[in-house]
C-alpha positions as protocol buffer text, in pm:
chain_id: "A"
residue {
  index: 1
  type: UNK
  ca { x: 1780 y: -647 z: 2835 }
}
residue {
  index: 2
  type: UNK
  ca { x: 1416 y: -497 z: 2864 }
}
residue {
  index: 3
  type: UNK
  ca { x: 1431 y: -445 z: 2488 }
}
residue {
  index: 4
  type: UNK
  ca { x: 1509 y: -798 z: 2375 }
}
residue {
  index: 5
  type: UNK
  ca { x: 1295 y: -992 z: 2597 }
}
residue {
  index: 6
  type: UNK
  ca { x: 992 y: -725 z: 2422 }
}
residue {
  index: 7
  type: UNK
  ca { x: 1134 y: -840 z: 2118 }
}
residue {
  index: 8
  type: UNK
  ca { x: 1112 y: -1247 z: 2159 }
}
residue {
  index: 9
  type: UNK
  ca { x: 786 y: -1161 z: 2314 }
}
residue {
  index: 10
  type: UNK
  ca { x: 641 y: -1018 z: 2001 }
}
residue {
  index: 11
  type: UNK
  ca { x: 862 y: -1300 z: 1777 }
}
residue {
  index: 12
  type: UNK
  ca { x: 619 y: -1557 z: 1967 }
}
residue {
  index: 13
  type: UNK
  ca { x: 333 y: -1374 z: 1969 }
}
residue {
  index: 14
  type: UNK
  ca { x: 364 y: -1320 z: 1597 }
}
residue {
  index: 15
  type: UNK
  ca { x: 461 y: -1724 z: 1537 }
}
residue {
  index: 16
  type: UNK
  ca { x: 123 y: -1804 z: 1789 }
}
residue {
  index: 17
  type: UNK
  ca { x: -87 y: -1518 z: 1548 }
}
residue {
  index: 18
  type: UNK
  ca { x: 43 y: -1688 z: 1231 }
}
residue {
  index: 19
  type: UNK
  ca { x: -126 y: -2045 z: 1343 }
}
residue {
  index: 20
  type: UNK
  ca { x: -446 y: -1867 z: 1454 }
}
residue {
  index: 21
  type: UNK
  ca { x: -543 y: -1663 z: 1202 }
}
residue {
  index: 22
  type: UNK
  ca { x: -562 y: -1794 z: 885 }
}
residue {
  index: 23
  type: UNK
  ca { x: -438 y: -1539 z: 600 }
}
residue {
  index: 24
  type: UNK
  ca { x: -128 y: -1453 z: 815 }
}
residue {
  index: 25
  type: UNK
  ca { x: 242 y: -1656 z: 717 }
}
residue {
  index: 26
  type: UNK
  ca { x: 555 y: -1619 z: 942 }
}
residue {
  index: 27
  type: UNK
  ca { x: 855 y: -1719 z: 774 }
}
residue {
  index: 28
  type: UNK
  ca { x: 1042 y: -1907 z: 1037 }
}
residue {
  index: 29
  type: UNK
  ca { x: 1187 y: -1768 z: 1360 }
}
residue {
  index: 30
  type: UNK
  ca { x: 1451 y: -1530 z: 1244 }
}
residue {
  index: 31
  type: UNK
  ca { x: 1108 y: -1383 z: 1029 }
}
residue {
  index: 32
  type: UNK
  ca { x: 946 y: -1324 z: 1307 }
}
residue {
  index: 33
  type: UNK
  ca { x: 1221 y: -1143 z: 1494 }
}
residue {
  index: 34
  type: UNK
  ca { x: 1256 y: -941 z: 1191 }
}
residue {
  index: 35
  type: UNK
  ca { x: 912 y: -880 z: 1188 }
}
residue {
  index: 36
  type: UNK
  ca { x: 841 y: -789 z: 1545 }
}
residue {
  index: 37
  type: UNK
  ca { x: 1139 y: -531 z: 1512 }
}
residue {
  index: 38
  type: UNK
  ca { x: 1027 y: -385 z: 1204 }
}
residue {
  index: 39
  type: UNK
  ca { x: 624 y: -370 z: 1373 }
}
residue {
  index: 40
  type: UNK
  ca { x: 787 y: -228 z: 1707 }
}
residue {
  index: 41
  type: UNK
  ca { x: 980 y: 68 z: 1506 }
}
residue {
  index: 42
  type: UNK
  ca { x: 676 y: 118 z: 1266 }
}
residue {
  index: 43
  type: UNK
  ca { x: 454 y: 88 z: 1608 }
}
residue {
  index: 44
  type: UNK
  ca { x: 676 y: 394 z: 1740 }
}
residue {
  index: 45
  type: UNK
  ca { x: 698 y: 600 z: 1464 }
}
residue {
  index: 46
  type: UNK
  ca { x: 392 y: 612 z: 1270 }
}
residue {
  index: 47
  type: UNK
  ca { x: 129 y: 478 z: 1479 }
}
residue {
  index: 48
  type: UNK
  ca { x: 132 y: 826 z: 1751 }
}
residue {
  index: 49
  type: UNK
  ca { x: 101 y: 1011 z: 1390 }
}
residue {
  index: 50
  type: UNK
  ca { x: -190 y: 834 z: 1251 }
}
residue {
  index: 51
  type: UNK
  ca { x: -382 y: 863 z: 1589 }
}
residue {
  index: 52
  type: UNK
  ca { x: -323 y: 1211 z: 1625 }
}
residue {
  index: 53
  type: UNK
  ca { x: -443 y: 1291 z: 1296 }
}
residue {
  index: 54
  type: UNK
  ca { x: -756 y: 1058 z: 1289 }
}
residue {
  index: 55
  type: UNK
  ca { x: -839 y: 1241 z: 1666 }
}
residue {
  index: 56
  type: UNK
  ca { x: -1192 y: 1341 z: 1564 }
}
residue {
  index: 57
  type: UNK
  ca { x: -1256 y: 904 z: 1405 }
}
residue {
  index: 58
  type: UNK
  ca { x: -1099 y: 850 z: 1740 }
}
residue {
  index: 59
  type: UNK
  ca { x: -1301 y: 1049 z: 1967 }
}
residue {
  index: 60
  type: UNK
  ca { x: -1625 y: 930 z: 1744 }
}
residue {
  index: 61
  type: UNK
  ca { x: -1575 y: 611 z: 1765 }
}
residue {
  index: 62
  type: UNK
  ca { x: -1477 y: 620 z: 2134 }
}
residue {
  index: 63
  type: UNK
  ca { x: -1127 y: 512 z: 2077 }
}
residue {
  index: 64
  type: UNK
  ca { x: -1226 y: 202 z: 1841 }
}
residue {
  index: 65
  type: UNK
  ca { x: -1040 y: 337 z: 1550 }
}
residue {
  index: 66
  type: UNK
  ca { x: -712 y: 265 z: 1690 }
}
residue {
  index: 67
  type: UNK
  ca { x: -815 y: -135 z: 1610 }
}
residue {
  index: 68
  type: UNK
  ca { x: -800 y: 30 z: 1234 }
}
residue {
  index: 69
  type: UNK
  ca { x: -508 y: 176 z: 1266 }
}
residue {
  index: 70
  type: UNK
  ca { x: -323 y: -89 z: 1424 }
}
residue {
  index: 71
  type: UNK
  ca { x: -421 y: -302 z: 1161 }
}
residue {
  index: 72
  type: UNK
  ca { x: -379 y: -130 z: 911 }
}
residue {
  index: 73
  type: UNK
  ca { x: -21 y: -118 z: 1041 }
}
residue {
  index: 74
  type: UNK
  ca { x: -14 y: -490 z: 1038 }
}
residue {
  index: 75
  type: UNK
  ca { x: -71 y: -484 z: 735 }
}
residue {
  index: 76
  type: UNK
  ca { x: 184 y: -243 z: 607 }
}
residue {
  index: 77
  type: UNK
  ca { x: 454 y: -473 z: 786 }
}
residue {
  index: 78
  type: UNK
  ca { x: 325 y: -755 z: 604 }
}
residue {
  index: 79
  type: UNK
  ca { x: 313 y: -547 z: 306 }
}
residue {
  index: 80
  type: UNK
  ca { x: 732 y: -515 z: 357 }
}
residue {
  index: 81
  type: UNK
  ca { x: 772 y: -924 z: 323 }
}
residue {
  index: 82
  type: UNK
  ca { x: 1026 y: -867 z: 603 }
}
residue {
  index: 83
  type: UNK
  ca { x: 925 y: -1247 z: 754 }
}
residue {
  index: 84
  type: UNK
  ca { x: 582 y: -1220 z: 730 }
}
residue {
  index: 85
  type: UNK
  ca { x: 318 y: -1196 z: 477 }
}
residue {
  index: 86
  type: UNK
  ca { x: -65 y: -1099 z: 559 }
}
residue {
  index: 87
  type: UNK
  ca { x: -359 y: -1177 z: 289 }
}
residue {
  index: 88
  type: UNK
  ca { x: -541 y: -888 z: 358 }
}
residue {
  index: 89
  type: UNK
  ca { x: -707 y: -620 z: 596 }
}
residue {
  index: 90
  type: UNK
  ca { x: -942 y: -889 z: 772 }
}
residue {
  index: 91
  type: UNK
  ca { x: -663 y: -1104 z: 875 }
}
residue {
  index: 92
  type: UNK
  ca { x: -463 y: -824 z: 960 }
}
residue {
  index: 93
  type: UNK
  ca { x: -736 y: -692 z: 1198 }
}
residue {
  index: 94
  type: UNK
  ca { x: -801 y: -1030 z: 1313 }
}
residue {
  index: 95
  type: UNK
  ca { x: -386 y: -1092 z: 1355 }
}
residue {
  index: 96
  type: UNK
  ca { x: -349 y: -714 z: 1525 }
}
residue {
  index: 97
  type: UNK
  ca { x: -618 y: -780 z: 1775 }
}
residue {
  index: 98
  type: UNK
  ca { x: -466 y: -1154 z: 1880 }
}
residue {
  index: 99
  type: UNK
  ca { x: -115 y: -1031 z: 1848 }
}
residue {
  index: 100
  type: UNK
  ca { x: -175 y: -723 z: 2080 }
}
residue {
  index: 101
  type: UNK
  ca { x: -356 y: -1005 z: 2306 }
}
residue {
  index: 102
  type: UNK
  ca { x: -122 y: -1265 z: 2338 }
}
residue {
  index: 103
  type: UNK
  ca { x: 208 y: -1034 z: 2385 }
}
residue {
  index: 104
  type: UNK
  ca { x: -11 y: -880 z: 2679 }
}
residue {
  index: 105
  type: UNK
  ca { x: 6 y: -1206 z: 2811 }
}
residue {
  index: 106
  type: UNK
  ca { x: 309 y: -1306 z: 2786 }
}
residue {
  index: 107
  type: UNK
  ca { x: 455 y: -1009 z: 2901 }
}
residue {
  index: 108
  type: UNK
  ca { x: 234 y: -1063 z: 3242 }
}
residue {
  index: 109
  type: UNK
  ca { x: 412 y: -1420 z: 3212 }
}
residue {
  index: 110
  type: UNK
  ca { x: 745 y: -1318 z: 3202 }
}
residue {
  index: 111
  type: UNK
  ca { x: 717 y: -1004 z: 3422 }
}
residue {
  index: 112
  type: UNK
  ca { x: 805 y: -773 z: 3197 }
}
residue {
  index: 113
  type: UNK
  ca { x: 482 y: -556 z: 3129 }
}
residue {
  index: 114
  type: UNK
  ca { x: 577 y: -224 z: 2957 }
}
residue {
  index: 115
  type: UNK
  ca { x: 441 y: -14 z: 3234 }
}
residue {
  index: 116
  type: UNK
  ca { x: 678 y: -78 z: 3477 }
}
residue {
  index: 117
  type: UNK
  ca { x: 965 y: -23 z: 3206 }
}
């Protein structure tokens, strides 16, 4: 049950990114489910890889790389066309950052922050 209410919390958060940030385009709600599914398994996957490999940006940077990375990631999903589309790195760093944001939120709104789970 855990899983799907993380799921409809990214679908929103991804709909509430997609009127924010200009440069980002959900295709309807079944797009964004698709789309939060396919960011949470890419999110899983590659994202530990990528960090682990750019340790020394990471550690240069003091940990600021990982806003790269996770848009870069972004923009990767919206490179799929799997619901959503993204314009470009800027609005995916811009739609990362307010995405990570909001479903931080509304996970504290809905009780179901991932540290508990």
């Amino acid at each position: 049950m855990g899983f799907l209410i993380r799921l409809v919390v990214s679908a929103i958060a991804l709909i509430v990114v997609a009127y924010v940030v200009p440069g980002i385009h959900v295709y309807g709600i079944g797009g964004a489910l698709l789309a939060a599914l396919i960011l949470g398994i890419v999110n899983a996957v590659i994202r530990p890889i990528l960090i682990i490999v750019s340790l020394p940006l990471e550690i240069l940077t003091l940990g600021l790389f990982v806003l790269v990375i996770n848009a870069l990631l972004f923009w990767f999903v919206g490179a799929l066309h799997v619901g959503i589309y993204v314009d470009g790195f800027w609005p995916a760093f811009w739609g990362a950052l307010v995405m990570a944001i909001v479903s931080w939120l509304l996970s504290m709104l809905t009780g179901h922050d991932k540290r508990r789970a």
